[in-house]
PyMOL Python script that loads the backbone (N, CA, C, O; Angstrom):
from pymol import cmd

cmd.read_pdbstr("""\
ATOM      1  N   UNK A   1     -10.729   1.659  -7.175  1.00  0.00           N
ATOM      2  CA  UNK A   1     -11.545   1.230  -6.053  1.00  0.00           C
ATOM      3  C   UNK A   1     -10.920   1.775  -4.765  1.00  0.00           C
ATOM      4  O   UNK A   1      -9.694   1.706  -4.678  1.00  0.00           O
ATOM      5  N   UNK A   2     -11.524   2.236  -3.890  1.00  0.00           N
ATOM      6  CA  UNK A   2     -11.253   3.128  -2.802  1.00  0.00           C
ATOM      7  C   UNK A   2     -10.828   1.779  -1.654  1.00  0.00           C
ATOM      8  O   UNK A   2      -9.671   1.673  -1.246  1.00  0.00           O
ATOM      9  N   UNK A   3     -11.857   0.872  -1.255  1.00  0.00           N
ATOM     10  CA  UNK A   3     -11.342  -0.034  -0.621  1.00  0.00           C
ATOM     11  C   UNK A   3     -10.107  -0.793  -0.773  1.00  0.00           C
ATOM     12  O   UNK A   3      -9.549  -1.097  -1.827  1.00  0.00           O
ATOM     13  N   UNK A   4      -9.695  -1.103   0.636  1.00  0.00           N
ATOM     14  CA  UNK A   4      -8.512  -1.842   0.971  1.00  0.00           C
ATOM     15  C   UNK A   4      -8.644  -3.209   0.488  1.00  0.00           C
ATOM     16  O   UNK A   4      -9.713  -3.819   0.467  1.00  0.00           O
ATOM     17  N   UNK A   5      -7.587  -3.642   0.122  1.00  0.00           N
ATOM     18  CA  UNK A   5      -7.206  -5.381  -0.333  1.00  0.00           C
ATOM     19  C   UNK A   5      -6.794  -6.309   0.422  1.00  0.00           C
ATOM     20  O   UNK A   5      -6.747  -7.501   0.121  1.00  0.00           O
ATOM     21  N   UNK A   6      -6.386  -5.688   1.723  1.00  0.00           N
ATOM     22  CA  UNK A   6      -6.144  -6.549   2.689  1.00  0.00           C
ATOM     23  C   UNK A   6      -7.759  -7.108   3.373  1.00  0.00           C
ATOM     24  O   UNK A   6      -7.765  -8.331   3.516  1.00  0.00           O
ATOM     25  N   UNK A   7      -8.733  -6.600   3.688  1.00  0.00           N
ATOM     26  CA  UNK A   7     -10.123  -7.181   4.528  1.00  0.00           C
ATOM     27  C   UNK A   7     -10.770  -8.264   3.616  1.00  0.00           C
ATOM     28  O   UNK A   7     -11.549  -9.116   4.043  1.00  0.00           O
ATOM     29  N   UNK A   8     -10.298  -8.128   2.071  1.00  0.00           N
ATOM     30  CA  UNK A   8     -10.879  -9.470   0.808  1.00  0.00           C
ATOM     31  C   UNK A   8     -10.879 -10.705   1.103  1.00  0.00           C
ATOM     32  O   UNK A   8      -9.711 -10.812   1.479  1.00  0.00           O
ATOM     33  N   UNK A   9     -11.235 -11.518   1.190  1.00  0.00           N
ATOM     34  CA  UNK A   9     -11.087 -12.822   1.150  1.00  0.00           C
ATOM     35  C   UNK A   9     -10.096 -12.978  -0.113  1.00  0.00           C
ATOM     36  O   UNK A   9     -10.490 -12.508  -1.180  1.00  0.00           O
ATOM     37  N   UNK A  10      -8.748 -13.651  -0.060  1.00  0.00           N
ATOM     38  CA  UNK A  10      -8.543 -14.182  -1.018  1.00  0.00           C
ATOM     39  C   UNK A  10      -8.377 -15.568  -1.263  1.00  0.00           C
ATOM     40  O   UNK A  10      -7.990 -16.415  -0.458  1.00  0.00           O
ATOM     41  N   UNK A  11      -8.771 -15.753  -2.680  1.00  0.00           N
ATOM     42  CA  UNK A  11      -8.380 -17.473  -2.889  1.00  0.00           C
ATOM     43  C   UNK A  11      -7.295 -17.516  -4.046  1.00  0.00           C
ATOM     44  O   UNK A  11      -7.103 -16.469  -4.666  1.00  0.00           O
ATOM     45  N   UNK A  12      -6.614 -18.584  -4.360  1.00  0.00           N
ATOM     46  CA  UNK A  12      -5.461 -18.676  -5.252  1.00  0.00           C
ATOM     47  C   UNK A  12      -6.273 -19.795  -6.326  1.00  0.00           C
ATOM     48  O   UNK A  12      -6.674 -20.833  -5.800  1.00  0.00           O
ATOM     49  N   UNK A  13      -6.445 -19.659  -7.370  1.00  0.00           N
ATOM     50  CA  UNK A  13      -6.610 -19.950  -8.638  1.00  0.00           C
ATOM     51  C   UNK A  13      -6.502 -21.182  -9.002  1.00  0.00           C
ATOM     52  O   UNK A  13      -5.380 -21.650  -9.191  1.00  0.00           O
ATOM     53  N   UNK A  14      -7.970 -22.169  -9.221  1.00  0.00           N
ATOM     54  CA  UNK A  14      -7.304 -23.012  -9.857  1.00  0.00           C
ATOM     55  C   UNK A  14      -6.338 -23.738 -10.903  1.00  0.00           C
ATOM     56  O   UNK A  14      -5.878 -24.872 -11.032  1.00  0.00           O
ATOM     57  N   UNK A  15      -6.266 -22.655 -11.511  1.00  0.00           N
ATOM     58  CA  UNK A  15      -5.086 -22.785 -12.671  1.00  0.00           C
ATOM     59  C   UNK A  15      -4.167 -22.441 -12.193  1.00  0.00           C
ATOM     60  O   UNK A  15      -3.212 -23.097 -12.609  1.00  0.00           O
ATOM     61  N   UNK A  16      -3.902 -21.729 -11.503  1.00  0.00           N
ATOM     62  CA  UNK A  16      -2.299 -21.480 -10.707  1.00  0.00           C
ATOM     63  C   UNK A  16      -1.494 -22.876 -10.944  1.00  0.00           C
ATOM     64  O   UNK A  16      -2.178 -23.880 -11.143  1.00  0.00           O
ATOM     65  N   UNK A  17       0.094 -23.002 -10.930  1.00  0.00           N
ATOM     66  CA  UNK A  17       0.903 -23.375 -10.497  1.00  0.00           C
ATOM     67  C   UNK A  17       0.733 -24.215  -9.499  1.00  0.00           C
ATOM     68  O   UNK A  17       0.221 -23.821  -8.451  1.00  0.00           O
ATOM     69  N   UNK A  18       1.211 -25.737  -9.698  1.00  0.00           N
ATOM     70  CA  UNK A  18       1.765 -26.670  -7.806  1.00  0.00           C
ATOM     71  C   UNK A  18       2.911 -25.979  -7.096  1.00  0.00           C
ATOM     72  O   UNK A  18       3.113 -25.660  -5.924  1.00  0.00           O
ATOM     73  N   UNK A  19       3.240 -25.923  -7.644  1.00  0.00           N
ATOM     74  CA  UNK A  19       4.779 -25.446  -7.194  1.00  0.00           C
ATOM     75  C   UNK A  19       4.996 -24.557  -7.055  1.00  0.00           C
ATOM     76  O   UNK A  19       6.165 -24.184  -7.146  1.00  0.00           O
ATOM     77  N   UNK A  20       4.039 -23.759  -6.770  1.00  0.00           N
ATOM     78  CA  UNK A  20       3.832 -22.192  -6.240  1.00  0.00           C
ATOM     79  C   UNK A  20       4.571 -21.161  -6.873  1.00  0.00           C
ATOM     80  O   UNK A  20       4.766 -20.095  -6.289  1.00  0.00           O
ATOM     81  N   UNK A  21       5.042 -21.403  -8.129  1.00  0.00           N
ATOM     82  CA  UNK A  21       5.691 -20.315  -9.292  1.00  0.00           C
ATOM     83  C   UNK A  21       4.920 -19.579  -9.987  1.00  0.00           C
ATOM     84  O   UNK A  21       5.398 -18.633 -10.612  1.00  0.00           O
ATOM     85  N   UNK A  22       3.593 -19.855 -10.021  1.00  0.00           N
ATOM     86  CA  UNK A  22       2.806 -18.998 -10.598  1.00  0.00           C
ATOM     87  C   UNK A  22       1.553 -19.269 -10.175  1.00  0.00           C
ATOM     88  O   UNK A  22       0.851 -20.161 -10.652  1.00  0.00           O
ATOM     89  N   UNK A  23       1.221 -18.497  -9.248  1.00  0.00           N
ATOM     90  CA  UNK A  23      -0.157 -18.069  -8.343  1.00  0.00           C
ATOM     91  C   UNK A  23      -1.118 -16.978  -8.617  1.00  0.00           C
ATOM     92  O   UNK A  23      -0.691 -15.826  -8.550  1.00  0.00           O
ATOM     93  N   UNK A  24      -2.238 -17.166  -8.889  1.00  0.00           N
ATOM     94  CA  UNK A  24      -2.567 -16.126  -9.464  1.00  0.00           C
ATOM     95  C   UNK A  24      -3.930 -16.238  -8.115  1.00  0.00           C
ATOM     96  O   UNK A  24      -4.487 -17.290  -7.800  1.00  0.00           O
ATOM     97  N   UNK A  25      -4.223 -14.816  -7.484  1.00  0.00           N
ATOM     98  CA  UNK A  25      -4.969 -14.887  -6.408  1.00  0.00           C
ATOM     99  C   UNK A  25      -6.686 -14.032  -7.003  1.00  0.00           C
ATOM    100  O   UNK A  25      -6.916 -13.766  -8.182  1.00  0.00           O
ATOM    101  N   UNK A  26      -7.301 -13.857  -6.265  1.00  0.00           N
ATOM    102  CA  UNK A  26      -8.587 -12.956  -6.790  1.00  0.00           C
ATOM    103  C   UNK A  26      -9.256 -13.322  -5.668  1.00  0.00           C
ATOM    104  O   UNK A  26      -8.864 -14.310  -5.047  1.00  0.00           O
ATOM    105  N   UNK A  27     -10.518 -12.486  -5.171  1.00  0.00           N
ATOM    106  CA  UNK A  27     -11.019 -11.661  -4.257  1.00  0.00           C
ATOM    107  C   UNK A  27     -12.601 -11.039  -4.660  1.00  0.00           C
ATOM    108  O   UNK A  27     -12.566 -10.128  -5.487  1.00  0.00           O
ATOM    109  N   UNK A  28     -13.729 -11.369  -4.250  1.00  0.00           N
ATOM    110  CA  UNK A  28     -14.926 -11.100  -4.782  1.00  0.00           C
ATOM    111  C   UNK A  28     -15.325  -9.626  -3.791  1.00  0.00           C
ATOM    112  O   UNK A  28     -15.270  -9.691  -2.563  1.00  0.00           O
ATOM    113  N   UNK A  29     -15.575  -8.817  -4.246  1.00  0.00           N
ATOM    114  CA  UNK A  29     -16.032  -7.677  -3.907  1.00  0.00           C
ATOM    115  C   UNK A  29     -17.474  -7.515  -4.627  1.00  0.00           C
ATOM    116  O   UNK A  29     -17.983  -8.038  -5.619  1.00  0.00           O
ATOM    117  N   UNK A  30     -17.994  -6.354  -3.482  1.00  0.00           N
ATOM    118  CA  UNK A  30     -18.970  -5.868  -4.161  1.00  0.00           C
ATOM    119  C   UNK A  30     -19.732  -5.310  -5.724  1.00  0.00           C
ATOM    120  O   UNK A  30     -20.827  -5.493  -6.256  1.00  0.00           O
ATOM    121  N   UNK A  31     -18.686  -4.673  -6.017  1.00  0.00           N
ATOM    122  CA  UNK A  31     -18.547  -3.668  -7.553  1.00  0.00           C
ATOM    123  C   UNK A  31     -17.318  -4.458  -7.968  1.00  0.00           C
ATOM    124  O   UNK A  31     -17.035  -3.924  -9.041  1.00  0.00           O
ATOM    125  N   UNK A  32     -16.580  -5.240  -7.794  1.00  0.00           N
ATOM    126  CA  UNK A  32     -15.357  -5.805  -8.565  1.00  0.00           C
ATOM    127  C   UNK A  32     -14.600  -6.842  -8.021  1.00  0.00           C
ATOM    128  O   UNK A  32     -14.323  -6.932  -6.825  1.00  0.00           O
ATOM    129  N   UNK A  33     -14.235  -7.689  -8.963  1.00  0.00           N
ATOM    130  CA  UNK A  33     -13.006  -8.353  -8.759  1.00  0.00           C
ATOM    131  C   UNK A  33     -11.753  -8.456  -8.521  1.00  0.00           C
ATOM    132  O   UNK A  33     -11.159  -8.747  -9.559  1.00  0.00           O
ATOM    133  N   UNK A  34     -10.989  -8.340  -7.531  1.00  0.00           N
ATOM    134  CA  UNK A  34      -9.779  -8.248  -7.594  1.00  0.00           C
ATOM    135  C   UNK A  34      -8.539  -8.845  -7.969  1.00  0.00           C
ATOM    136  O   UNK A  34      -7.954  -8.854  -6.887  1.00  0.00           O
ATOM    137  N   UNK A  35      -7.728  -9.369  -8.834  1.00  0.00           N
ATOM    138  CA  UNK A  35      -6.722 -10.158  -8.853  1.00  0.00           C
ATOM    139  C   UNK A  35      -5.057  -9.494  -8.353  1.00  0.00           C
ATOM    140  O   UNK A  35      -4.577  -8.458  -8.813  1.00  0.00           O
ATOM    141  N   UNK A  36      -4.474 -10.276  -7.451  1.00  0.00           N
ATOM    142  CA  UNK A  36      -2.961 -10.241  -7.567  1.00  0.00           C
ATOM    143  C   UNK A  36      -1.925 -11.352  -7.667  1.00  0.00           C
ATOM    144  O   UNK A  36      -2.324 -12.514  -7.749  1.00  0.00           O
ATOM    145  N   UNK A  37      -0.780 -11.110  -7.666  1.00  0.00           N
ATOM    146  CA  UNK A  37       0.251 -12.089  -7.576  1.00  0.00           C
ATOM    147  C   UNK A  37       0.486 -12.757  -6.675  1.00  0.00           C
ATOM    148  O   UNK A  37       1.542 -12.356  -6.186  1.00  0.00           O
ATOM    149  N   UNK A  38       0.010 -13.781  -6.011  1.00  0.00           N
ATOM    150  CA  UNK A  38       0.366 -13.871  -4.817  1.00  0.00           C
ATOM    151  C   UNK A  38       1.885 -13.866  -4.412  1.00  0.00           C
ATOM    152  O   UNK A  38       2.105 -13.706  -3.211  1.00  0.00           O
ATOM    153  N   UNK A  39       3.092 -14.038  -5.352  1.00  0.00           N
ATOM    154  CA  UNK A  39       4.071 -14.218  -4.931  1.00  0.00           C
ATOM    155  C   UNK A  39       4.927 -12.562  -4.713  1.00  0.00           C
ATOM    156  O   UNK A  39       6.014 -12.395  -4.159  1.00  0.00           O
ATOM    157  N   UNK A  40       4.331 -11.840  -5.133  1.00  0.00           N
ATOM    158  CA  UNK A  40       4.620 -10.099  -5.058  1.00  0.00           C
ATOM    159  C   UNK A  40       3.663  -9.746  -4.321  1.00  0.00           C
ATOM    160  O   UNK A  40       2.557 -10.075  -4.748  1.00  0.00           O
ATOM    161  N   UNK A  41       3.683  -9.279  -3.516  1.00  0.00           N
ATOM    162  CA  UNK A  41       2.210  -8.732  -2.488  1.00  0.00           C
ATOM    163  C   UNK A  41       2.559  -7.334  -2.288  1.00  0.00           C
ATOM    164  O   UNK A  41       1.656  -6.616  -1.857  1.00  0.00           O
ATOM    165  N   UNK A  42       3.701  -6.806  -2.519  1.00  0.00           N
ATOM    166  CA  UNK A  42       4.051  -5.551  -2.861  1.00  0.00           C
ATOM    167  C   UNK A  42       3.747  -5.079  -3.892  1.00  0.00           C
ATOM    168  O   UNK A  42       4.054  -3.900  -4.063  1.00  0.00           O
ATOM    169  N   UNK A  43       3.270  -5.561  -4.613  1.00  0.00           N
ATOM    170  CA  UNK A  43       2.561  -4.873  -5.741  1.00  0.00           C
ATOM    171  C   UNK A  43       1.413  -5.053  -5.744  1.00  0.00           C
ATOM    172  O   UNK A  43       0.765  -6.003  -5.303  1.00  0.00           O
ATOM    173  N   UNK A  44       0.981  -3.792  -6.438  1.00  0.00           N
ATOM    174  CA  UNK A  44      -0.751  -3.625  -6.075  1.00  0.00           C
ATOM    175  C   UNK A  44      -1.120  -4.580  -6.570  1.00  0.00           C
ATOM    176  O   UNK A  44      -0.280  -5.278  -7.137  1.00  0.00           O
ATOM    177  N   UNK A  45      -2.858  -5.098  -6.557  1.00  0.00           N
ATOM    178  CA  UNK A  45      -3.286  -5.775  -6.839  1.00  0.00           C
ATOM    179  C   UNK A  45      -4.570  -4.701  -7.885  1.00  0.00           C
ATOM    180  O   UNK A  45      -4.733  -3.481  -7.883  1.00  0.00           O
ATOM    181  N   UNK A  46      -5.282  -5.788  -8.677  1.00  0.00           N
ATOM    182  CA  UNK A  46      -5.703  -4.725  -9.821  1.00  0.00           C
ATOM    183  C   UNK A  46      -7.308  -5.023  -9.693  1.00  0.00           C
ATOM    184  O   UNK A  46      -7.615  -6.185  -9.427  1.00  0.00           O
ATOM    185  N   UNK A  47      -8.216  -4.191  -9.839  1.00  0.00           N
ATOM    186  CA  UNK A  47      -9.674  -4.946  -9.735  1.00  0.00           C
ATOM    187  C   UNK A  47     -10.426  -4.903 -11.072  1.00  0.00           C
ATOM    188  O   UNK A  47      -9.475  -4.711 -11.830  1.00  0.00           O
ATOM    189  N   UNK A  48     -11.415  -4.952 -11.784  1.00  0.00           N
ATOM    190  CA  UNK A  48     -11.762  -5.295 -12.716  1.00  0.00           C
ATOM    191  C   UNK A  48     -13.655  -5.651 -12.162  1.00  0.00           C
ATOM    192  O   UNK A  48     -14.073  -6.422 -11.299  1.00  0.00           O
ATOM    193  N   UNK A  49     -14.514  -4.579 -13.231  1.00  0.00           N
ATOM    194  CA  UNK A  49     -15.840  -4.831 -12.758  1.00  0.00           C
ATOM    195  C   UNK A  49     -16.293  -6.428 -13.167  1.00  0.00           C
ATOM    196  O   UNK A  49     -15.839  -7.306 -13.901  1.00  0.00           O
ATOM    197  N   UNK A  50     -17.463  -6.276 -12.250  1.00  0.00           N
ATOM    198  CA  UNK A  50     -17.824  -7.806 -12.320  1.00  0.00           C
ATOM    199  C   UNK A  50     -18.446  -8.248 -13.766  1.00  0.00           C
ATOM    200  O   UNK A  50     -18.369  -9.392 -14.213  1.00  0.00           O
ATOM    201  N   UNK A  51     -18.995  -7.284 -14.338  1.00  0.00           N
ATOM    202  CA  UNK A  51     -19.149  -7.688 -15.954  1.00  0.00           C
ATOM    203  C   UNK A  51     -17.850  -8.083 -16.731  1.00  0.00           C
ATOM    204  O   UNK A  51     -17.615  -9.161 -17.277  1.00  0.00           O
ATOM    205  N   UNK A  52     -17.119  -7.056 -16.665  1.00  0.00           N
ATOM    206  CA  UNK A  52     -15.706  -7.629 -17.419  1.00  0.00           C
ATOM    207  C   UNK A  52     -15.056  -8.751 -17.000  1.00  0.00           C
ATOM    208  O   UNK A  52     -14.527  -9.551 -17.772  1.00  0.00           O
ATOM    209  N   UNK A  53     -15.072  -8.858 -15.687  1.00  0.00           N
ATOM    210  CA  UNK A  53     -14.440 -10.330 -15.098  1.00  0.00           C
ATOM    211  C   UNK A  53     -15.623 -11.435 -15.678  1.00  0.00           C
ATOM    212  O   UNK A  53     -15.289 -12.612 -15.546  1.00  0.00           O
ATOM    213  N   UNK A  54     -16.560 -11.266 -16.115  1.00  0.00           N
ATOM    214  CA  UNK A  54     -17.288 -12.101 -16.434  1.00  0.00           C
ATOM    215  C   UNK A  54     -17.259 -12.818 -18.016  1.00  0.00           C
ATOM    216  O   UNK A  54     -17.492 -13.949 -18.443  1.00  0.00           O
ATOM    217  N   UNK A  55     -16.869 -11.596 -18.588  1.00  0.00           N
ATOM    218  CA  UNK A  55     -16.952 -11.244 -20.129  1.00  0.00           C
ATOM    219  C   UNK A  55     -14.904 -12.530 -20.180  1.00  0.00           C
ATOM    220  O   UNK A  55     -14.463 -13.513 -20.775  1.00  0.00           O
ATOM    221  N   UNK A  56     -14.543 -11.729 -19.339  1.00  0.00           N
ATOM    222  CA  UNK A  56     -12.788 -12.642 -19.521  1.00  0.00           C
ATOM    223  C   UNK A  56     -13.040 -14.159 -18.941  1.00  0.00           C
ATOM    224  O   UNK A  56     -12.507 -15.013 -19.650  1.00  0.00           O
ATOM    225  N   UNK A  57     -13.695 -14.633 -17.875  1.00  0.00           N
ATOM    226  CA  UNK A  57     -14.030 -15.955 -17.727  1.00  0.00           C
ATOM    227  C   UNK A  57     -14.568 -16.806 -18.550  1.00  0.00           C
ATOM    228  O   UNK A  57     -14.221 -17.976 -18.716  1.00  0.00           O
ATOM    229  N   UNK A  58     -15.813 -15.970 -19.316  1.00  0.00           N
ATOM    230  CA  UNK A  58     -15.996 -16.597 -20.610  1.00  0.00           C
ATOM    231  C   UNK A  58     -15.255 -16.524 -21.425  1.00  0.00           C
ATOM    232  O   UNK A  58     -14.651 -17.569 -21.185  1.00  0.00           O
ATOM    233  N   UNK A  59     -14.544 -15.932 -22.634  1.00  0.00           N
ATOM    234  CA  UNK A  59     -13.356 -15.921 -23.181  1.00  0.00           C
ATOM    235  C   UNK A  59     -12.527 -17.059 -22.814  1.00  0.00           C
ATOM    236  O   UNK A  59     -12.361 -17.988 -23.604  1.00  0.00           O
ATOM    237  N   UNK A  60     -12.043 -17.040 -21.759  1.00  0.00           N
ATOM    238  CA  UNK A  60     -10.904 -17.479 -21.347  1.00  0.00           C
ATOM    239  C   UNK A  60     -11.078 -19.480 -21.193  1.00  0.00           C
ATOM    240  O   UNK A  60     -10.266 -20.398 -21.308  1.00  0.00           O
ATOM    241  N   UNK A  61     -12.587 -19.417 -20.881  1.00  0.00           N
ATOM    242  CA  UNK A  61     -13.496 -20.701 -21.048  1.00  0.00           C
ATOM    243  C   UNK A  61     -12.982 -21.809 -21.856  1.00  0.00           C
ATOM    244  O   UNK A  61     -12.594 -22.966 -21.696  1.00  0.00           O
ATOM    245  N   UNK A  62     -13.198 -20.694 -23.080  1.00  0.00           N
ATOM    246  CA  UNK A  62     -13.315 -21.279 -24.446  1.00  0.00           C
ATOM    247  C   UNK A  62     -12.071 -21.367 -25.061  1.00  0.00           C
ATOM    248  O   UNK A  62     -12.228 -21.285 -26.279  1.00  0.00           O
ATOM    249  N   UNK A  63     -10.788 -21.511 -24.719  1.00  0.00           N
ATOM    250  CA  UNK A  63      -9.399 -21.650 -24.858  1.00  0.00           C
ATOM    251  C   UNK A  63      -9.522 -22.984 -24.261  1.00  0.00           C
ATOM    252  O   UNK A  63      -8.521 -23.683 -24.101  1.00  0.00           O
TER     253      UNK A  63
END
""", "prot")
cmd.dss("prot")
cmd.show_as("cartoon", "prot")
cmd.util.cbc("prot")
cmd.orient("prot")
C-alpha cells in the first residue's frame, strides 16, 4: 500500500492486553486494513485487504 500510516485513525484492540504488554492496533482504510504493534512503532505496520481481514475475523470468531 502506497499510503502513509501515520494520517489512519488508529484504535487498539479489544483483545489487547490491560497492562499494555500486548497491544495490538489496526486502522480502516480504503482497500485495507492495517494492523501494528503499538508498543514498536518502529516497525512497519502490515495491511491486509478488507476481504481477508474479514475472512480472519471470522475464523478468529469462532475460537
Amino acid at each position: 500500500m502506497s499510503s502513509g500510516t501515520t494520517e489512519l485513525a488508529w484504535f487498539k484492540s479489544s483483545y489487547s492486553g490491560t497492562q499494555g504488554d500486548s497491544c495490538v492496533e489496526v486502522a480502516f482504510a480504503e482497500q485495507a486494513v492495517h494492523v501494528r504493534d503499538s508498543k514498536d512503532l518502529e516497525r512497519a505496520a502490515f495491511a491486509v485487504g478488507r476481504e481477508g481481514w474479514g475472512r480472519f475475523v471470522r475464523f478468529t470468531a469462532g475460537r
